[in-house]
C-alpha positions in Angstrom: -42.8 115.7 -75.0 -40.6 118.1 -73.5 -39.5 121.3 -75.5 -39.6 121.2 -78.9 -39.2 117.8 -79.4 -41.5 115.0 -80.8 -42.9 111.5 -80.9 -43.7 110.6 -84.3 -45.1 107.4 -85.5 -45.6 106.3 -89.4 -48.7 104.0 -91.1 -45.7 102.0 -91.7 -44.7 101.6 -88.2 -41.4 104.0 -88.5 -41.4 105.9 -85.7 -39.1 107.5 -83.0 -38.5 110.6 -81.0 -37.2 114.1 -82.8 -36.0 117.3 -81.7 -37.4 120.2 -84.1 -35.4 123.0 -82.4 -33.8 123.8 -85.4 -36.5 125.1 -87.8 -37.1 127.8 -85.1 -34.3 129.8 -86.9 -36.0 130.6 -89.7 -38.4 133.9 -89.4 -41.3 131.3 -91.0 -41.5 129.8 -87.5 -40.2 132.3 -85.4 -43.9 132.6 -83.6 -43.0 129.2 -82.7 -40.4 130.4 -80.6 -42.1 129.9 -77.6 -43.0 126.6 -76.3 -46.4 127.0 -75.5 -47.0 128.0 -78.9 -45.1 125.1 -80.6 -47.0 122.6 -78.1 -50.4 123.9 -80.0 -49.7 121.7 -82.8 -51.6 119.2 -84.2 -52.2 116.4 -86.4 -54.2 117.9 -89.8 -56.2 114.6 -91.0 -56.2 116.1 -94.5 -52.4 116.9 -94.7 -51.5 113.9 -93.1 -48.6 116.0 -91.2 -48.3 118.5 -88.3 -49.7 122.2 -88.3 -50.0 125.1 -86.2 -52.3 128.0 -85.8 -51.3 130.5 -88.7 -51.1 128.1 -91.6 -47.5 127.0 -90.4 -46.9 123.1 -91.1 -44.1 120.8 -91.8 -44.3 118.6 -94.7 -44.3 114.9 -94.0 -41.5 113.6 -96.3 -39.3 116.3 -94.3 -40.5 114.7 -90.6 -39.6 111.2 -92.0 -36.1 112.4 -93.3 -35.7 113.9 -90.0 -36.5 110.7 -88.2 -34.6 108.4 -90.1 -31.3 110.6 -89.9 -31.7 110.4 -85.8 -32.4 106.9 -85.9 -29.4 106.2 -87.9 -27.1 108.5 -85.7 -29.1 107.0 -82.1 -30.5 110.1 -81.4 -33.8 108.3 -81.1 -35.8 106.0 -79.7 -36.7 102.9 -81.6 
């Protein structure tokens, strides 16, 4: 998807569009700044989440929490 925003879809079937814009404020993910680099992510099959060159990652439970707040508000697609 566009920008720093995601499609993300759960072994239970959750699943929806998010925006991870935010976390780019942190110096953590500040290489992520720019969108080709964000768009180099990719699913780890051990981690079961999403990682990026330089050990950077977000922890599933937090992507779930993240969806299920912008499904609640209708910030996503169902």
């Amino acid at each position: 998807m566009e920008g720093y925003r995601l499609w993300l879809r759960f072994e239970d079937g959750l699943e929806g569009e998010i925006d991870l814009s935010d976390i780019l404020r942190g110096p953590a993910f500040a290489p992520l700044k720019e969108v080709s680099a964000f768009a180099r992510l990719r699913v780890d099959p051990n981690w079961h989440t999403i990682v990026w060159p330089g050990d950077l990652d977000i922890a599933p439970e937090s992507l779930r929490t993240r969806l299920e707040a912008a499904l609640a508000e209708g910030h996503a697609a169902e």
